[in-house]
PLY file of the C-alpha trace (Angstrom):
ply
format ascii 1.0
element vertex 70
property float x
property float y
property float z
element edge 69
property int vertex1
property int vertex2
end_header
-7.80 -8.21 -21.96
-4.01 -6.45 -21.42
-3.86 -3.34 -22.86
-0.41 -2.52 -24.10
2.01 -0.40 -22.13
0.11 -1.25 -19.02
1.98 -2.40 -15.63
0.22 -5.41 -14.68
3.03 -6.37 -11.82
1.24 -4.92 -9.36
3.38 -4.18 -5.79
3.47 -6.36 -3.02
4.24 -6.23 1.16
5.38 -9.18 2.36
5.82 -9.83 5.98
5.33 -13.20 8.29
2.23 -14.76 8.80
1.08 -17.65 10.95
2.63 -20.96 11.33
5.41 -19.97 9.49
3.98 -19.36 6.17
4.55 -15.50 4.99
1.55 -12.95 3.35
1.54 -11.12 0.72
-1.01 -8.18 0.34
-1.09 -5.61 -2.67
-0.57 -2.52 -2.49
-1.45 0.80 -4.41
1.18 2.63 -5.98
4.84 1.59 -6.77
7.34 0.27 -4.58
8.94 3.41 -4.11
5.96 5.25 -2.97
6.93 3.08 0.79
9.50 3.48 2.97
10.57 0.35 5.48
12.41 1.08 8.37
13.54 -1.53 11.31
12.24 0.67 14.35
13.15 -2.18 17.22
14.92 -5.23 17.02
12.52 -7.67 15.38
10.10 -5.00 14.51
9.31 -3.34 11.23
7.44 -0.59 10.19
6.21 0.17 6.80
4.79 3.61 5.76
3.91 5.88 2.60
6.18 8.51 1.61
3.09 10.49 3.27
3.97 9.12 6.43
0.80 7.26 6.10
0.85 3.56 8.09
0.50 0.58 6.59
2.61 -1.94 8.88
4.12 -1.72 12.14
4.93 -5.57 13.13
7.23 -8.23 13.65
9.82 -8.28 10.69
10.84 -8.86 8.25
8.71 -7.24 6.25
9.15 -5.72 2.46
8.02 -3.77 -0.38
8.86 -4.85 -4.07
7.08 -5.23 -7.28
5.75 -8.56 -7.99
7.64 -10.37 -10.51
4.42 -12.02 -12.08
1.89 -10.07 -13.54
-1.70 -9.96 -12.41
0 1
1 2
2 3
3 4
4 5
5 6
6 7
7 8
8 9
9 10
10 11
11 12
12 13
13 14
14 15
15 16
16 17
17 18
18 19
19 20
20 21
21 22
22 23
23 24
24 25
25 26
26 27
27 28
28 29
29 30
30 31
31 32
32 33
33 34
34 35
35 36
36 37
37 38
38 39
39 40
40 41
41 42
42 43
43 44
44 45
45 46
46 47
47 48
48 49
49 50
50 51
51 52
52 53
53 54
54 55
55 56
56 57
57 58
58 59
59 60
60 61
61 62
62 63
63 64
64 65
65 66
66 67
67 68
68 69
């Protein structure tokens, strides 16, 4: 049951996967609680406004709010 006033997009990080089909994995928080930065050509690196990691791999890679609720 949705409770009203709830955000039930939850945020997403995006980044490539194998065979040439990308991931998506949620993430706490709201997209601007990350900061992505491209540290080396090809590379990405994805961390919390706490400088805590969460990625640090081959790009691109991206934080945003998932347009479909669930």
């Amino acid at each position: 049951m949705m409770m009203i006033g709830e955000d039930w997009h939850p945020t997403l990080l995006h980044t490539p996967g194998r065979y040439g089909y990308p991931t998506a994995r949620i993430l706490p928080g709201s997209a601007s609680d990350y900061i992505t930065e491209a540290v080396h050509p090809g590379w990405v690196l994805v961390v919390t406004v706490k400088d805590e990691l969460v990625y640090f791999g081959p790009g691109p890679a991206s934080v945003a709010r998932s347009a479909a609720p669930f």
